[in-house]
C-alpha positions as CSV (number, residue, x, y, z in Angstrom):
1,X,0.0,0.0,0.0
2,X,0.8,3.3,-0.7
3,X,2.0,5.8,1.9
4,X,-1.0,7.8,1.2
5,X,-3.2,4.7,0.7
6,X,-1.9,4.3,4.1
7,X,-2.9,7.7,5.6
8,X,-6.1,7.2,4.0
9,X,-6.9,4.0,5.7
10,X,-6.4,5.2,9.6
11,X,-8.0,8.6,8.2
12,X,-10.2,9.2,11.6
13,X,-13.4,9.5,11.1
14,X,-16.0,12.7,10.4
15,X,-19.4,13.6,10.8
16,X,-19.6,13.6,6.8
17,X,-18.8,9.9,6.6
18,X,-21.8,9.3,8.7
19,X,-23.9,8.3,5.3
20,X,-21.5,5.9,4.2
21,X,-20.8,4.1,7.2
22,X,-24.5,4.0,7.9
23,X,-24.8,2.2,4.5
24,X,-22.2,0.0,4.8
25,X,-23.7,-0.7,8.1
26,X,-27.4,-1.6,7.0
27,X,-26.0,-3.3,3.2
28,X,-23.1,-5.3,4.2
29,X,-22.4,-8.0,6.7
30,X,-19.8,-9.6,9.3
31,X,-16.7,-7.5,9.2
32,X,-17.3,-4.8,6.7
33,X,-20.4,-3.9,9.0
34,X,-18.6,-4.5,12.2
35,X,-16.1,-2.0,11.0
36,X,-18.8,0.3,9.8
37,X,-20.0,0.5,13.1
38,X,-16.8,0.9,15.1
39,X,-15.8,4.1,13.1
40,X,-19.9,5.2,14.3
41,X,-18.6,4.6,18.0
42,X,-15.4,6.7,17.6
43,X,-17.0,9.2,16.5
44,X,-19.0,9.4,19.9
45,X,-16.8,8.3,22.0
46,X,-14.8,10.0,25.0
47,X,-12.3,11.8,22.8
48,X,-15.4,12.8,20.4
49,X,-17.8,14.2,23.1
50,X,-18.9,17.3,20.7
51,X,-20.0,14.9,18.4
52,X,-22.9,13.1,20.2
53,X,-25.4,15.6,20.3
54,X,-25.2,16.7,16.2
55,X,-25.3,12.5,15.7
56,X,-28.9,12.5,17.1
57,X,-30.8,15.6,17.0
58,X,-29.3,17.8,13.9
59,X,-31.4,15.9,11.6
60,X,-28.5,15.3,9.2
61,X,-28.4,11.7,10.4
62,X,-30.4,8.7,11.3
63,X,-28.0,7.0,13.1
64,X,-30.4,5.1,15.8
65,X,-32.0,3.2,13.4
66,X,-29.2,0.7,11.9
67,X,-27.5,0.9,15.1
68,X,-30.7,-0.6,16.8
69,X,-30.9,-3.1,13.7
70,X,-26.8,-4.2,14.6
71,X,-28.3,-5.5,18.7
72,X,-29.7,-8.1,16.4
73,X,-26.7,-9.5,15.0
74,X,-25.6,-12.7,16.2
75,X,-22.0,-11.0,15.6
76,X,-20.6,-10.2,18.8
77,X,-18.1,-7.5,17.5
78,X,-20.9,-5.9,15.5
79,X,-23.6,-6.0,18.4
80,X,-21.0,-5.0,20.9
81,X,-20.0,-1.7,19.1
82,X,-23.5,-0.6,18.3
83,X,-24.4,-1.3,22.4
84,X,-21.1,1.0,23.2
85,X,-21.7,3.9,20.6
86,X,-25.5,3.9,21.5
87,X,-24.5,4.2,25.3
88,X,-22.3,7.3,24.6
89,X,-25.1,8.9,22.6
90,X,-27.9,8.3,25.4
91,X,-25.8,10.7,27.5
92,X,-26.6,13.9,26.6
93,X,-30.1,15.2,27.9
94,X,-31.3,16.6,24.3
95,X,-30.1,13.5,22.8
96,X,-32.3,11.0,25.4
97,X,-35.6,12.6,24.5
98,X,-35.0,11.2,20.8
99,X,-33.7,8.3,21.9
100,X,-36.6,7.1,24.3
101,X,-39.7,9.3,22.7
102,X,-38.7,9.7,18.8
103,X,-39.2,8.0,15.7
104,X,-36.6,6.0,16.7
105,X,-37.2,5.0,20.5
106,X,-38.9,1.1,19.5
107,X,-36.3,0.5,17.4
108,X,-33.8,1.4,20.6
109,X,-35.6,0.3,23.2
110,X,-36.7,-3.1,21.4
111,X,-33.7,-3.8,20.5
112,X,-31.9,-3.4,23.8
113,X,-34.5,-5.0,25.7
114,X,-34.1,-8.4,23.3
115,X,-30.1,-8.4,24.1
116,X,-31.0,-8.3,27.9
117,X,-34.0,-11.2,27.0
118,X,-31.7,-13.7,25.3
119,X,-28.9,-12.9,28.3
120,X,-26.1,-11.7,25.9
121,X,-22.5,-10.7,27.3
122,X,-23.6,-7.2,26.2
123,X,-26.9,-7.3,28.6
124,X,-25.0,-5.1,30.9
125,X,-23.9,-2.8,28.3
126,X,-28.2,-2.2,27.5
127,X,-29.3,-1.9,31.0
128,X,-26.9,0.8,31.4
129,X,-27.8,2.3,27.9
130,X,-32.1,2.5,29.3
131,X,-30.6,3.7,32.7
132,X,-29.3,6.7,31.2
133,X,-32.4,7.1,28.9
134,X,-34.5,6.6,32.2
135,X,-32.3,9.9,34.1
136,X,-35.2,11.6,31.7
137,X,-38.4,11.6,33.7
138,X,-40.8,12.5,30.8
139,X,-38.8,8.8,30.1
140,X,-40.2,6.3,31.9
141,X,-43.5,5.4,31.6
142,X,-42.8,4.7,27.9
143,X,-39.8,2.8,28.6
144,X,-41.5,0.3,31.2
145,X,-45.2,0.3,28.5
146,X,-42.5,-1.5,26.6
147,X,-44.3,-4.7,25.5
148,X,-43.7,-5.9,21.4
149,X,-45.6,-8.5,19.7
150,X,-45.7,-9.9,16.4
151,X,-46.7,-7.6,13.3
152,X,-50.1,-7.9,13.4
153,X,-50.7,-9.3,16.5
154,X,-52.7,-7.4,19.1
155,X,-51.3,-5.7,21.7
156,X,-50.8,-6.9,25.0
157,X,-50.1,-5.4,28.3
158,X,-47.2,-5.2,29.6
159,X,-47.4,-7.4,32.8
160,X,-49.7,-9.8,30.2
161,X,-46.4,-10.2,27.7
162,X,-43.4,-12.5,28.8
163,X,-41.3,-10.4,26.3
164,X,-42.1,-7.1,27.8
165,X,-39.2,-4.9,29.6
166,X,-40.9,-5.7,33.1
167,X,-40.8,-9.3,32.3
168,X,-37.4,-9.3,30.7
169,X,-35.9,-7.5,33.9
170,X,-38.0,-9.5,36.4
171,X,-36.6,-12.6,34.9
172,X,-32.9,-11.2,34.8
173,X,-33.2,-11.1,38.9
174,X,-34.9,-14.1,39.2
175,X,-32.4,-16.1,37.3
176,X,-30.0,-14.5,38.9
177,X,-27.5,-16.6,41.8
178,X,-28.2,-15.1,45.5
179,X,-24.5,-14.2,45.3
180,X,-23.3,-13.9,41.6
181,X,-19.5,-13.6,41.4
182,X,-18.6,-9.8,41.8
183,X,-17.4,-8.6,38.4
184,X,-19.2,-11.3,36.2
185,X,-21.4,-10.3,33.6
186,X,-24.2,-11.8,35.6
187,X,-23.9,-9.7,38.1
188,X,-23.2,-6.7,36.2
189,X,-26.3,-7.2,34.2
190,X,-28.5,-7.7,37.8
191,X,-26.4,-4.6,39.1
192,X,-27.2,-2.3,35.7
193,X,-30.7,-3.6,36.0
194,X,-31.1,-3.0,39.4
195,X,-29.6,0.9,38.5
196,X,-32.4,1.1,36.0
197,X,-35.3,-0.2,37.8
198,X,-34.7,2.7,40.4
199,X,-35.0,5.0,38.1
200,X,-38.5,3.6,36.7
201,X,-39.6,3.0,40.1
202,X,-40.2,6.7,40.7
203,X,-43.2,6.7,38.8
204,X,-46.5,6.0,40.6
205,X,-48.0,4.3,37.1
206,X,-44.4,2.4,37.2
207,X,-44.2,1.3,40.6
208,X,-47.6,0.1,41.1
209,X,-46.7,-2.3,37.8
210,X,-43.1,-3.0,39.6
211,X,-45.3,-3.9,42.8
212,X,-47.2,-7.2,40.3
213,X,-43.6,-9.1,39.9
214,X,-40.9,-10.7,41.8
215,X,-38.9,-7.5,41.2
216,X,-39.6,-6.3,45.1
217,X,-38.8,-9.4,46.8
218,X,-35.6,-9.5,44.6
219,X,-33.9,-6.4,45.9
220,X,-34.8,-7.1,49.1
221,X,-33.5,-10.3,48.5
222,X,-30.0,-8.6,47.3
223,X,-29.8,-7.1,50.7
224,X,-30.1,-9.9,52.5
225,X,-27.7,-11.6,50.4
226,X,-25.1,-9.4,50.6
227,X,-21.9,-9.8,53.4
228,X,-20.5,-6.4,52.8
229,X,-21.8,-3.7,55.7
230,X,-23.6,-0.6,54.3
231,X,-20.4,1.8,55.5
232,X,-18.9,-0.3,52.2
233,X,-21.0,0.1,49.6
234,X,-20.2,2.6,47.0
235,X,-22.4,4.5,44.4
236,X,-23.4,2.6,41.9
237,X,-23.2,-0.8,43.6
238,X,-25.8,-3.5,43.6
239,X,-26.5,-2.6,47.1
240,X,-27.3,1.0,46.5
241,X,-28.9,0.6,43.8
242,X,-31.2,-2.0,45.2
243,X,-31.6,-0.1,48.3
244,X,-32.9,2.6,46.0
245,X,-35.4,1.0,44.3
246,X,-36.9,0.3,47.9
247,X,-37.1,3.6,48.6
248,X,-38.9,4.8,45.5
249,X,-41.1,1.7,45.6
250,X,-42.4,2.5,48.9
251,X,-43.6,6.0,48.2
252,X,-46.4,4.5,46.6
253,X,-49.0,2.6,47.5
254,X,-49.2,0.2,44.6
255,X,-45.7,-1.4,45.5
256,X,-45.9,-1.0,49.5
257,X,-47.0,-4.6,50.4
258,X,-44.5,-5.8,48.0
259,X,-42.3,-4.3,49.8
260,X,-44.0,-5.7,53.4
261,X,-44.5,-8.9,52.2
262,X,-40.7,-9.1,51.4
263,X,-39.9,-8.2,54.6
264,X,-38.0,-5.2,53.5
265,X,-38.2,-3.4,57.1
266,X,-37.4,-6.7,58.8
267,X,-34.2,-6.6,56.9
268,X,-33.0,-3.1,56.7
269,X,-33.5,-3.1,60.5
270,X,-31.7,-6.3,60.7
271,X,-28.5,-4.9,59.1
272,X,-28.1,-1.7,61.2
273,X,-28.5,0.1,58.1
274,X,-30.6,3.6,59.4
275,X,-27.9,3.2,62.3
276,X,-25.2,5.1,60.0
277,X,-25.3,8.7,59.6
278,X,-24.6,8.4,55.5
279,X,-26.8,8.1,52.3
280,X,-27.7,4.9,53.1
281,X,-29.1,5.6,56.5
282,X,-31.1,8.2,55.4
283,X,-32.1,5.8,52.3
284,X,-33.3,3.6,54.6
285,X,-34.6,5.7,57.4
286,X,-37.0,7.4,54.6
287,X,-37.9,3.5,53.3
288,X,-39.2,2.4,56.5
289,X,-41.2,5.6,57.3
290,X,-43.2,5.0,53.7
291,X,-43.6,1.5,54.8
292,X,-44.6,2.3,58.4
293,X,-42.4,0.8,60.7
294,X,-43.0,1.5,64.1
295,X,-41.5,4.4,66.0
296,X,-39.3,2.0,68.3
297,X,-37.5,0.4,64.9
298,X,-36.3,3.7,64.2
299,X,-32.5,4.2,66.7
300,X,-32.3,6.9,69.4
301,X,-36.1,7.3,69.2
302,X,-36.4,9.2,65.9
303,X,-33.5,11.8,66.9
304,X,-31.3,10.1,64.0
305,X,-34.7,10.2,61.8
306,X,-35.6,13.2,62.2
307,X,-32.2,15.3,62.0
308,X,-31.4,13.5,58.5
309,X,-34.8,14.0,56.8
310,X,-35.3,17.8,58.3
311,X,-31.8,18.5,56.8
312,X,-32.3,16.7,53.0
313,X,-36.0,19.0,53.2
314,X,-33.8,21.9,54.0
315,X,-31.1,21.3,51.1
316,X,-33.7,20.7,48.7
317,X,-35.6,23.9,49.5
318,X,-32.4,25.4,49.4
319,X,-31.1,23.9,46.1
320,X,-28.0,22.4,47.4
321,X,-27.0,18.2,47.9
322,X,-24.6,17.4,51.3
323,X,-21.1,17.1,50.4
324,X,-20.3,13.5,50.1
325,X,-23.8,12.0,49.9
326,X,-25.6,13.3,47.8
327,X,-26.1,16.0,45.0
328,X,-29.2,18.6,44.7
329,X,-32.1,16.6,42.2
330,X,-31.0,13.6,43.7
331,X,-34.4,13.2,45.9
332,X,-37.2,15.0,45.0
333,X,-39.0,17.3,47.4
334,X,-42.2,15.4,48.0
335,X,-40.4,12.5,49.3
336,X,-38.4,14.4,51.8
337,X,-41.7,16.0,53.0
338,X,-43.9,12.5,52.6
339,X,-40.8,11.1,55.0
340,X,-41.5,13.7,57.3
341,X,-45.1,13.3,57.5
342,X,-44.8,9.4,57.5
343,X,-42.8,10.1,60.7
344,X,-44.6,12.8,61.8
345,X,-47.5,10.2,62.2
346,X,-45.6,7.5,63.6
347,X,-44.8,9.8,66.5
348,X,-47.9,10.6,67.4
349,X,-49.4,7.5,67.2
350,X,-46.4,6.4,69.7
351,X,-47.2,8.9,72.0
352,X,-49.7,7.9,75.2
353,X,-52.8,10.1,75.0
354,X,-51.1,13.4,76.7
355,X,-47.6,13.2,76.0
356,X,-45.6,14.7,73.2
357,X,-42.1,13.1,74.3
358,X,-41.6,11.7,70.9
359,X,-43.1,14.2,68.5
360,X,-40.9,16.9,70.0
361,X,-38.2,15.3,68.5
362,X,-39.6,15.9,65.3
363,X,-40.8,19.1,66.1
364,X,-37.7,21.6,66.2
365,X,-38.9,24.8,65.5
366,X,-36.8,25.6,62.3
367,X,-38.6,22.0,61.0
368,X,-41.9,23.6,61.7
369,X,-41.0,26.8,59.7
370,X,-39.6,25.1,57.0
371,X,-43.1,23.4,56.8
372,X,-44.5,26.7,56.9
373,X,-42.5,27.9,54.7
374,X,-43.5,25.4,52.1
375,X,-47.3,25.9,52.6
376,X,-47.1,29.7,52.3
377,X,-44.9,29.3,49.4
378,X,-47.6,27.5,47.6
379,X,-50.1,29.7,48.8
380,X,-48.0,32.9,47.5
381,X,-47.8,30.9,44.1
382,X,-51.0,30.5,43.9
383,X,-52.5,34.1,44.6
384,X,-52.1,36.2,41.5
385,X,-52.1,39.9,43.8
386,X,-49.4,38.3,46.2
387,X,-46.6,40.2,45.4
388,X,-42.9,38.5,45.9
389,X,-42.1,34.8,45.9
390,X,-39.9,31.8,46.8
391,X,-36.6,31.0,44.5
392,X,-38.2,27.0,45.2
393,X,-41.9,26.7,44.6
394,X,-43.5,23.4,46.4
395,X,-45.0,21.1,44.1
396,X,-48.8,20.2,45.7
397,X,-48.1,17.0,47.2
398,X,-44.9,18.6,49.5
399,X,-47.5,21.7,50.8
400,X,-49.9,18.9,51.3
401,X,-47.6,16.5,53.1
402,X,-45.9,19.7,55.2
403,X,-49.9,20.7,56.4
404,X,-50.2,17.1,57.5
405,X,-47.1,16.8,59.3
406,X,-48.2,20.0,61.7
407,X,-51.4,18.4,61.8
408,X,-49.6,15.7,63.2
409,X,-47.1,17.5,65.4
410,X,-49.5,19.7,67.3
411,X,-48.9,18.4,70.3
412,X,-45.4,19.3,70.8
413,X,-45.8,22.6,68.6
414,X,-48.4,23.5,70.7
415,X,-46.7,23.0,73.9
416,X,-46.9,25.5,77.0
417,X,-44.1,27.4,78.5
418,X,-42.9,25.4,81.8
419,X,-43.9,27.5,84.1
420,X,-47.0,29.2,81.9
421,X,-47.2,32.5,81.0
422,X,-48.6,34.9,79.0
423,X,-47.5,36.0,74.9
424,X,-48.6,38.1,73.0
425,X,-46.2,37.2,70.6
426,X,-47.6,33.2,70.7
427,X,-51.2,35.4,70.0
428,X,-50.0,36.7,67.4
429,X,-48.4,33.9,65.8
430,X,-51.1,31.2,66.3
431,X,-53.2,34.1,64.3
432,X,-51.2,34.5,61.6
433,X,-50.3,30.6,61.0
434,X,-53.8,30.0,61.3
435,X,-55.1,32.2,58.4
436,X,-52.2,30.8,56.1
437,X,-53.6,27.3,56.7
438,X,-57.1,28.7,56.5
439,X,-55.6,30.1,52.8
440,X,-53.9,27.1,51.8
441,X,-57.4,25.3,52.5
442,X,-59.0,27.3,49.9
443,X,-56.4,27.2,47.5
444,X,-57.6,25.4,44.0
445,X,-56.7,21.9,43.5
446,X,-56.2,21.2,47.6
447,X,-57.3,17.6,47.9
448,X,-59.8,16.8,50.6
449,X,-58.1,15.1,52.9
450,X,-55.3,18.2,53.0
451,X,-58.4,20.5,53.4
452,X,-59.3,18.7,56.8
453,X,-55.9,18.6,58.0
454,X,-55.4,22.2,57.1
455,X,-59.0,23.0,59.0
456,X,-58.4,21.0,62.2
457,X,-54.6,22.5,62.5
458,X,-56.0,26.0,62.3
459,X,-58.8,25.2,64.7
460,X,-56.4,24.0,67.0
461,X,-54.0,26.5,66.6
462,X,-56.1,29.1,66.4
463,X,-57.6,28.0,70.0
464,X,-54.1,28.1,71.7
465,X,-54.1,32.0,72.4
466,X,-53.9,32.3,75.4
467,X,-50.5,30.8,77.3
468,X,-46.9,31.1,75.3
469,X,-46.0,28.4,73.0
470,X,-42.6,28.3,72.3
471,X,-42.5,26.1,69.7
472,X,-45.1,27.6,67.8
473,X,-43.7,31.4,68.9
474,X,-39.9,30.5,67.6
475,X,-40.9,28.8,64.1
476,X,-43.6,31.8,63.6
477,X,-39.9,34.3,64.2
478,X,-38.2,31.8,61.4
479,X,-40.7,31.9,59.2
480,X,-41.1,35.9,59.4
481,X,-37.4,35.5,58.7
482,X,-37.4,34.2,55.4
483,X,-39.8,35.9,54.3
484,X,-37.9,38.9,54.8
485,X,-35.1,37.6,53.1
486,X,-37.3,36.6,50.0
487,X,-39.2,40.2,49.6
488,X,-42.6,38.4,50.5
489,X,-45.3,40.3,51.6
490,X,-45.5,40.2,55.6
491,X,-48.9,41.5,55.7
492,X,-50.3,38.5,53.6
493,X,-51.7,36.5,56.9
494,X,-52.5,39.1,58.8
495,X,-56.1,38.5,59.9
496,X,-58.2,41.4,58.9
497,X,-60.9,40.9,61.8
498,X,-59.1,42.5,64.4
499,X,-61.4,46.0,63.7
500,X,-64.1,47.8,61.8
501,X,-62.9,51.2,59.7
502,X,-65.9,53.5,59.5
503,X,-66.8,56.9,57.8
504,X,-70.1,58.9,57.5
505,X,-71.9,56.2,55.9
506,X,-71.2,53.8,58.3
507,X,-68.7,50.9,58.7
508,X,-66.5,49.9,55.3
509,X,-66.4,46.0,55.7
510,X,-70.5,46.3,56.0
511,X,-73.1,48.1,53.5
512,X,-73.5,51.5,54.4
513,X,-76.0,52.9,56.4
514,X,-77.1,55.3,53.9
515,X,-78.7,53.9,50.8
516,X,-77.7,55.9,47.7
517,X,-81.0,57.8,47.4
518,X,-80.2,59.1,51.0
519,X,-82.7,56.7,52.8
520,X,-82.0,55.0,56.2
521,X,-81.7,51.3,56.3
522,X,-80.1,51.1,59.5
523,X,-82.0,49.3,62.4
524,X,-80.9,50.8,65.8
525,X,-82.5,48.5,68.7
């Protein structure tokens, strides 16, 4: 060969060759393809980063479509490239959208899903490829309705098809040893599936599907199995990941008993896990609230508890992770709030019919104003003449979730000052507090149940004045605090029955005295 028939031949590869390759790719077979394929991957791969997102979304190219076609291959070299270059193209966000909700997206997911089905050494390689497609919520409900049949056939549910993505993954775990070899592909394909399976578990459609398999009893299962302690395990491990997918199953109630049929507490209890002060402690603290455990499972009666799920509510709010555990969008707010209420309501369930001993430990006054905060914040969002606002708006569920966690904290927020005295201060708070629950009632799209909770804490609190409440009096001073801080208006809760402006025609809040033809319809008794 020439010296320039030689440069030509390790020329890399550019975007413009994309149409030939791809032709090669879909026309030829065995090694012309293969190679075909590996000059695709190059050109996404970690030295060709700034190529990934013009391969996929600047309509130039269809590049998904004959990679999906090379999973099929029995070809290893062939299906092996076309699982790497399609995992370095699912990483960029604008490129996952087309990936798992495009033209595209059966060809992708179909063909990943039959690599994982018929247990290829590239199984791994595709659960990690729908894992990153799943980091896109909008994601995940199509990715789990994944369920192909035969052209022509009719469609059949997901939970109905053996060759569905629920069934393929279920069956991956199942088959699965109790303690597969560390580093095998078996157990890199159960640990990738495991990664993906927490991300589809946060939907409630997904979870309460999840909730129908073996899937449940499997990751409980892989804690039970394992021999390392939970200080050990890293990110990304089968552990974590498995611990994960508890935690988003139990948020809903679809998957709960699948969970507590498992035994799920029995075992996270059994291994010390909410003992540590890391991510998994707090992983498994929030767990066992969703799935009710009683108040004694949880260590140092709930101090543990309720310090690490206060704090994750208050980095959320605050858009900020916790240095070495986790990162900020890692857990949504409504699960940090559902956690709190979950507990919130363990304690006072715990509690004998006067006391408050375990309720105060949930109920530290800047917990209290951080659920004030989030109710007011949704109330300010929703009140078109409120001026000001929060940098983090609640979605519903957290507001509803924060209103039922004072609901069930009352008793220690409403606690007297040993020895009593008098407040005007705890007056004025309990007022305030108690119209901005009284708003958040009436606020459109406020479920029922968070209605009555938002009633019967008002009612209470309202019927406090009377005798200091410190609790009450110090988150009230927080919560003026913030709002401060964020411009709000501080006049918004201010009840406006505390007197009657009048002027010649009688009182303003009433009709005047005076009709406008300058008759009397006054009635003096």
């Amino acid at each position: 060969m020439t010296d320039e028939g030689k440069k030509g031949a390790t020329k890399p590869p550019q975007l413009d060759d994309i149409p030939d390759l791809i032709e090669t790719m879909v026309n030829q077979t065995g090694e012309k393809s293969a190679a075909a394929t590996k000059r695709i991957y190059e050109l996404c791969d970690v030295g060709h980063k700034q190529n990934r997102v013009p391969m996929v979304c600047s309509g130039k190219y269809d590049v998904l479509t004959p990679l999906a076609k090379c999973l099929t291959q029995e070809s290893g070299d062939g299906r092996h490239l076309a699982c790497l270059a399609l995992n370095n193209l699912s990483i960029p966000t604008e490129n996952k959208r087309v990936m798992a909700l495009g033209p595209a997206a059966k060809d992708v997911i179909g063909g990943l899903c039959k690599v994982i089905a018929e247990d290829k050494q590239e199984s791994y390689l595709c659960c990690i490829c729908l894992m990153n497609l799943s980091f896109l919520e909008a994601s995940i409900t199509t990715i789990l309705q994944h369920s192909p049949v035969e052209e022509g056939a009719a469609p059949l549910a997901p939970l109905q098809n053996p060759d569905s993505l629920i069934r393929v993954l279920e069956k991956l775990l199942n088959n699965s040893p109790s303690t597969p070899k560390s580093g095998s592909g078996k157990s890199e394909g159960v640990r990738w599936a495991c990664g993906l399976i927490k991300n589809l578990a946060k939907s409630e459609e997904n979870a309460a599907m999840i909730g129908k398999t073996d899937i449940p009893k499997r990751v409980v299962d892989n804690l039970q199995n394992t021999t390392a302690p939970s200080t050990r395990w890293t990110s990304n491990s089968l552990e974590d990941f498995s611990l994960f997918v508890i935690l988003n199953l139990a948020q809903w109630s679809g998957a709960k008993k699948a969970l507590v049929d498992a035994g799920a507490v029995e075992v996270i209890k059994s291994m010390s896990i909410m003992n540590e002060s890391d991510l998994q402690g707090l992983k498994a603290t929030m767990a066992c609230a969703f799935l009710e455990a009683s108040w004694d499972d949880f260590p140092e009666n709930g101090t543990s508890a309720a310090k690490s799920v206060s704090e994750l509510m208050t980095n959320i709010v605050e858009k900020k992770g916790k240095d070495g555990q986790y990162a900020y969008g890692v857990f949504k707010l409504y699960t940090s709030t559902k956690a709190f209420r979950d507990l919130s309501i363990t304690a006072n369930r715990a509690d004998s019919g006067e006391g408050d001993s375990n309720t105060s430990t949930l109920a530290s006054p800047s917990s209290i104003a951080l659920c004030f905060q989030i109710i007011s914040d949704l109330v300010l969002a929703a009140t078109d003449e409120a001026e000001g606002g929060s940098k983090y708006v609640p979605d519903a569920m957290s507001a509803e979730y924060a209103v039922q966690s004072i609901e069930a904290l009352l008793p220690a927020i409403l606690s007297k000052n040993d020895p009593p005295r008098k407040s005007v201060q705890s007056e004025k708070a309990a007022t305030e507090i108690a119209t901005m629950l009284m708003s958040y009632a009436e606020v459109s799209g406020t479920s029922s149940k968070a209605q009555t909770s938002a009633k019967n804490a008002a009612d209470s609190i309202k019927g406090s004045t009377g005798s200091a409440r410190p609790i009450l009096e110090i988150a009230h001073d927080l919560w003026t605090q913030y709002r401060k801080r964020e411009g709000q208006p501080l006049d918004q809760f201010i009840s406006r029955g505390e007197g009657v402006e009048v002027d010649e025609s009688g009182p303003l809040d009433f009709l005047p005295c005076i009709s406008s033809n300058g008759s009397s319809s006054c009635v003096i008794a």
